[in-house]
MMTF fields as JSON, N, C-alpha, C and O atoms, coordinates in Angstrom:
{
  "mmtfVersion": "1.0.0",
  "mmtfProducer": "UNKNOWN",
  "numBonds": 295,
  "numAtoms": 296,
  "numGroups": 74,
  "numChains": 1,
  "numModels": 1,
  "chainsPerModel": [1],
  "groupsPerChain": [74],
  "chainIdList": ["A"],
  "bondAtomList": [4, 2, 8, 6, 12, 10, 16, 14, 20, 18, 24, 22, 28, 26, 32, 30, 36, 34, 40, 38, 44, 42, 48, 46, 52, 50, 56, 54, 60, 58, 64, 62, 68, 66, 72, 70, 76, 74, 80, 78, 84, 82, 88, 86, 92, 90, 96, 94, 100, 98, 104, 102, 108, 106, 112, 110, 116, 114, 120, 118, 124, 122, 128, 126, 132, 130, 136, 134, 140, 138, 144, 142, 148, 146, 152, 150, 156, 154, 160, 158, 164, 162, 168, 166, 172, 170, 176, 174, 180, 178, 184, 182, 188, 186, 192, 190, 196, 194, 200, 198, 204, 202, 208, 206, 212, 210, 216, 214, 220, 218, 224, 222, 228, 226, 232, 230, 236, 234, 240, 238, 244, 242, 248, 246, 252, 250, 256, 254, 260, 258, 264, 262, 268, 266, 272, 270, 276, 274, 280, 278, 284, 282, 288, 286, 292, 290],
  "bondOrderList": [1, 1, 1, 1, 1, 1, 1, 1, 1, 1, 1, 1, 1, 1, 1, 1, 1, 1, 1, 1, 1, 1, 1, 1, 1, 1, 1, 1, 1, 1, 1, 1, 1, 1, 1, 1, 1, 1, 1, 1, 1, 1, 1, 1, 1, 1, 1, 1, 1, 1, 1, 1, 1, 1, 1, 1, 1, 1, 1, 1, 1, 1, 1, 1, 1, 1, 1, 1, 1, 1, 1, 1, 1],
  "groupList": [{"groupName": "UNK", "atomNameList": ["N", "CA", "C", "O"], "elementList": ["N", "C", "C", "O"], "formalChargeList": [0, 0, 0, 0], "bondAtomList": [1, 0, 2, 1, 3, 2], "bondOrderList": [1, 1, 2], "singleLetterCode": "X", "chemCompType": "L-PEPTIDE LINKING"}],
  "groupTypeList": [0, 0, 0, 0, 0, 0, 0, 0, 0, 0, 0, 0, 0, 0, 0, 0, 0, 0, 0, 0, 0, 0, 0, 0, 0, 0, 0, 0, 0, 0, 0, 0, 0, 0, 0, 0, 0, 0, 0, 0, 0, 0, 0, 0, 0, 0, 0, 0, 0, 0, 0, 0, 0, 0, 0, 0, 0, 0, 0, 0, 0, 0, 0, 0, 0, 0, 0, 0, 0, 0, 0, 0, 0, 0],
  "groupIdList": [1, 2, 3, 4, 5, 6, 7, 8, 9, 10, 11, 12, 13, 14, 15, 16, 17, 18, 19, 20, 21, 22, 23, 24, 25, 26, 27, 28, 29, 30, 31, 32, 33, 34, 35, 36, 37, 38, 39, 40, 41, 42, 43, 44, 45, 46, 47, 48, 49, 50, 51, 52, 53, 54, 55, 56, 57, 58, 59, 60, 61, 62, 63, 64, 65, 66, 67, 68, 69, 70, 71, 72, 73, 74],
  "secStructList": [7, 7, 7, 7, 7, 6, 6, 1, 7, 7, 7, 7, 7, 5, 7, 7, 1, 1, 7, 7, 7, 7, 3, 3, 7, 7, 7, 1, 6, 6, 2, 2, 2, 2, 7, 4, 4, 4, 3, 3, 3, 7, 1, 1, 1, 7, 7, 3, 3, 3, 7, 6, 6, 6, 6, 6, 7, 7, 7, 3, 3, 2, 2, 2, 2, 2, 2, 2, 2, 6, 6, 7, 7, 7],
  "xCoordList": [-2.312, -0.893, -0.448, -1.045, 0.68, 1.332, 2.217, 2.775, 2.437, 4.005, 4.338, 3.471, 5.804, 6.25, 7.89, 8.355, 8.545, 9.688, 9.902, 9.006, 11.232, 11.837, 12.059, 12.184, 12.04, 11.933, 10.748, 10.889, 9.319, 8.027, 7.599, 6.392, 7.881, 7.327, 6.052, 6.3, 5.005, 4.437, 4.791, 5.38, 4.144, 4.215, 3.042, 2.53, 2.225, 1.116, 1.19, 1.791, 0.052, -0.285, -0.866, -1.909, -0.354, -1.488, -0.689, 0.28, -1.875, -1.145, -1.772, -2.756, -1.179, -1.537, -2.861, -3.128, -3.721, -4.809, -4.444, -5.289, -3.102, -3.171, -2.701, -2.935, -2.188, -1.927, -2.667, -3.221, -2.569, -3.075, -2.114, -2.45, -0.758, 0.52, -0.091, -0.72, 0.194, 0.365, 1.203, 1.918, 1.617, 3.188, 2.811, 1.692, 4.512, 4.558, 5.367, 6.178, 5.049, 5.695, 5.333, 4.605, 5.837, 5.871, 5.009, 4.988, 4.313, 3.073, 4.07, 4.824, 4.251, 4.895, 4.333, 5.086, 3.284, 3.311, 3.794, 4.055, 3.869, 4.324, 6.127, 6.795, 6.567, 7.878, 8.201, 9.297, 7.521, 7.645, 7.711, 8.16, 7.356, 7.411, 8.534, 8.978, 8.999, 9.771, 11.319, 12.309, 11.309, 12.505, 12.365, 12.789, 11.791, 12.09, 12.801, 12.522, 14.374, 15.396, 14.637, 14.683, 13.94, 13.388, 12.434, 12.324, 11.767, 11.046, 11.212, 12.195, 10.569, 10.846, 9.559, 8.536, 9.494, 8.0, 8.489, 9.431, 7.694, 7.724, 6.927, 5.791, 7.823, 6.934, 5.62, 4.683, 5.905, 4.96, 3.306, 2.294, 3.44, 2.439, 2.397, 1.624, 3.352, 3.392, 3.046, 2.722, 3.13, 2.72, 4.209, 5.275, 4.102, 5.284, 5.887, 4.771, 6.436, 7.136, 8.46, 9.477, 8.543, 9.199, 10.616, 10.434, 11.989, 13.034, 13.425, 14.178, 12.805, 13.344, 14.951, 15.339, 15.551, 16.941, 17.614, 18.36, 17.136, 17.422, 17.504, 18.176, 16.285, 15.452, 15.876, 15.158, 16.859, 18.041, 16.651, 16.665, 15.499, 14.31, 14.67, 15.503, 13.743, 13.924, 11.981, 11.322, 11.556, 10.312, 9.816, 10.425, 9.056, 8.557, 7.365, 6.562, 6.732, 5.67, 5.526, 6.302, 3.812, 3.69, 4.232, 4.64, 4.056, 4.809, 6.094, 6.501, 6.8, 8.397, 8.742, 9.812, 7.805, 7.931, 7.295, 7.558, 6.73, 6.262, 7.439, 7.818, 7.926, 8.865, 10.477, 11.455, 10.623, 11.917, 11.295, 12.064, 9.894, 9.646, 9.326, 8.986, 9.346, 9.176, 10.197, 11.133, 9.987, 10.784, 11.884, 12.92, 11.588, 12.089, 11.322, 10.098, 12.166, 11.443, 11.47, 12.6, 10.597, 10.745, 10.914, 11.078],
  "yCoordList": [4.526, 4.823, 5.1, 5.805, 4.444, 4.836, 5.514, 5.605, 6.136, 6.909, 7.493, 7.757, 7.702, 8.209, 8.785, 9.483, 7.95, 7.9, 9.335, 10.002, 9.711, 10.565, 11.431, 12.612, 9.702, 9.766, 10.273, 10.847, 10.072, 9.764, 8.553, 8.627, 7.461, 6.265, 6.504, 7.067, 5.955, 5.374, 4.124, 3.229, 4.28, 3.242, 2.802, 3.552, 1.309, 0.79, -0.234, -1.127, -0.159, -1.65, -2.83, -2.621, -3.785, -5.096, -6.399, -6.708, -6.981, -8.353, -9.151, -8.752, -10.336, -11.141, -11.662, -11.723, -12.03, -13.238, -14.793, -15.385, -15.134, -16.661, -16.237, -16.937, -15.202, -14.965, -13.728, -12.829, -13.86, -12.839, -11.898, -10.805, -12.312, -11.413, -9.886, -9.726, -8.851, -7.496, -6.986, -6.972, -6.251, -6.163, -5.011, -4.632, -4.174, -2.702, -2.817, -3.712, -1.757, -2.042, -0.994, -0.144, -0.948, -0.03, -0.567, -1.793, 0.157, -0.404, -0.228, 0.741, -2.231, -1.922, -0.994, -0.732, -0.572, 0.356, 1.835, 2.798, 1.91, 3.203, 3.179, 4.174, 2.087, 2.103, 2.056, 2.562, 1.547, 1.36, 2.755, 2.987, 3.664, 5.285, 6.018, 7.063, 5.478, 6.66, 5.213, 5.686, 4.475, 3.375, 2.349, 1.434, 1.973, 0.755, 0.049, -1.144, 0.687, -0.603, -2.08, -3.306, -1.04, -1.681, -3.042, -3.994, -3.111, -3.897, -4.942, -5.026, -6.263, -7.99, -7.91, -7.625, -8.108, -8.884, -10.639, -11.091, -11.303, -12.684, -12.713, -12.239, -13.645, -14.069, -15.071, -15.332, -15.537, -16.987, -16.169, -16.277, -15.485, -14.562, -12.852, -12.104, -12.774, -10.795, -9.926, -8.744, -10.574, -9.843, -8.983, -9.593, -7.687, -6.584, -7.216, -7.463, -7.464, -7.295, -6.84, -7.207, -5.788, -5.294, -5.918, -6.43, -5.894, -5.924, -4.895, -3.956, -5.177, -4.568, -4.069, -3.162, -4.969, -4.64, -3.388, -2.623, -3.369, -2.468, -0.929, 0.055, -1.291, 0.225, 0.323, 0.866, -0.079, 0.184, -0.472, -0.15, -1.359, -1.584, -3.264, -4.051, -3.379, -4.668, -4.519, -3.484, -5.734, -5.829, -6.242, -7.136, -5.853, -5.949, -6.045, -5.338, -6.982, -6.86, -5.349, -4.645, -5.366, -4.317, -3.722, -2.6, -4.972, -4.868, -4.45, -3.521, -4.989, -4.736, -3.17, -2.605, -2.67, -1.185, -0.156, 1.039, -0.656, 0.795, 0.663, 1.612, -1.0, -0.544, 0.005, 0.119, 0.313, 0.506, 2.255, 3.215, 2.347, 3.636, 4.471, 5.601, 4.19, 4.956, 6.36, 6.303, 7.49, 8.841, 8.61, 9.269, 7.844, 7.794, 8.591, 8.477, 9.635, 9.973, 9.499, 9.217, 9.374, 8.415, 8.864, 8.055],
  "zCoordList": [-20.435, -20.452, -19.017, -18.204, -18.835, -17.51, -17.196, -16.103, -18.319, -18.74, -20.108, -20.941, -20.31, -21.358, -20.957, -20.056, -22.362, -22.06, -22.685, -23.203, -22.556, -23.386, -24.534, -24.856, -25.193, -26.497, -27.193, -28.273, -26.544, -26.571, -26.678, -26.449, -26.894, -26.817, -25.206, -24.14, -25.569, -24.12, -23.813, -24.419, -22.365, -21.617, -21.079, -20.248, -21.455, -20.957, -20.828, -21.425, -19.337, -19.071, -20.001, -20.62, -20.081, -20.563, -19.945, -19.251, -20.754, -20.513, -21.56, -22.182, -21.768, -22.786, -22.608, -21.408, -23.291, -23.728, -22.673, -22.002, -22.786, -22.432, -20.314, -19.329, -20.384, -18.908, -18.315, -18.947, -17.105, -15.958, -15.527, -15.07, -15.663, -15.651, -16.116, -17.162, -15.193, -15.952, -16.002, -15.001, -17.223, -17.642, -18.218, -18.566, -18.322, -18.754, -19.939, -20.181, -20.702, -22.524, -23.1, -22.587, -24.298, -25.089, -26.295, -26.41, -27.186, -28.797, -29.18, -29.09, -30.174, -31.44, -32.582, -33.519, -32.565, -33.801, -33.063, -33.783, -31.904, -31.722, -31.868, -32.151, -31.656, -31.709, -33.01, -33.253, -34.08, -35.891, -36.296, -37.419, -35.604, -36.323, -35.65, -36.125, -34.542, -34.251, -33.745, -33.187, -33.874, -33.898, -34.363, -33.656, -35.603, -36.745, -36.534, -36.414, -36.369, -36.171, -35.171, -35.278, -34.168, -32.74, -33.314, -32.541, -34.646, -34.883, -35.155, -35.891, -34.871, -35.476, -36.279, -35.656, -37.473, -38.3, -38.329, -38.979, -37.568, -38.307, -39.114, -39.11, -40.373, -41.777, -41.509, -42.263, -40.142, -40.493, -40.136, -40.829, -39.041, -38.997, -38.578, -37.979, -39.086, -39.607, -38.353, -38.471, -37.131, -36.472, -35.91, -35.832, -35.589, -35.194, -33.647, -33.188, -33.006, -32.293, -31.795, -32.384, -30.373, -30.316, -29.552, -28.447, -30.088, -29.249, -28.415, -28.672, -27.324, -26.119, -25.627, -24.891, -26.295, -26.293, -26.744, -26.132, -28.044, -28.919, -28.478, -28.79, -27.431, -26.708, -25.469, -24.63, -25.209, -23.72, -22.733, -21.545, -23.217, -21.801, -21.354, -21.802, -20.383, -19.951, -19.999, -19.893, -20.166, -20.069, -18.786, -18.199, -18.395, -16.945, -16.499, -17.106, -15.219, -14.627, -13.615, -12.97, -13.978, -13.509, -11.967, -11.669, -11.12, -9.628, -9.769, -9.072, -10.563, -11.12, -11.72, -11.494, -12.401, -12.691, -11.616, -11.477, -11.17, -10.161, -8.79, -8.104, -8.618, -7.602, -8.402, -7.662, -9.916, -10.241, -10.689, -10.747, -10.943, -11.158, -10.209, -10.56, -9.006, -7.556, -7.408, -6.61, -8.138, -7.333, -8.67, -8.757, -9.417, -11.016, -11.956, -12.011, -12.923, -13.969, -15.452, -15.85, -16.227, -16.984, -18.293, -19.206]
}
């Protein structure tokens, strides 16, 4: 974890399987308990994903959050 918003949601690093990109985000199952609205299930394969929108975030590489989280509290 690299963080923690407000709300409590965390904030961690990953990145996908098909890229090397590291990117900062929030667990859809952590967002399913405390902001549902926030959730997409696709039917074709059920997996949770989160709208970022919903959650006032922009999704971001990790270079991209440490220079917008610099002397920022989160």
């Amino acid at each position: 974890m690299v963080g923690r918003r407000d709300d409590g949601l965390g904030l961690y690093r990953y990145r996908y399987l098909w890229s090397d990109t590291v990117y900062v985000g929030v667990m859809a199952q952590e967002v399913a308990l405390i902001r549902p609205d926030a959730i997409v299930r696709n039917a074709l394969d059920d997996y949770l994903r989160v709208d970022y929108g919903r959650l006032g975030l922009k999704l971001m590489t990790l270079p991209e959050w440490e220079a917008v989280s610099k002397g920022k509290r989160l």
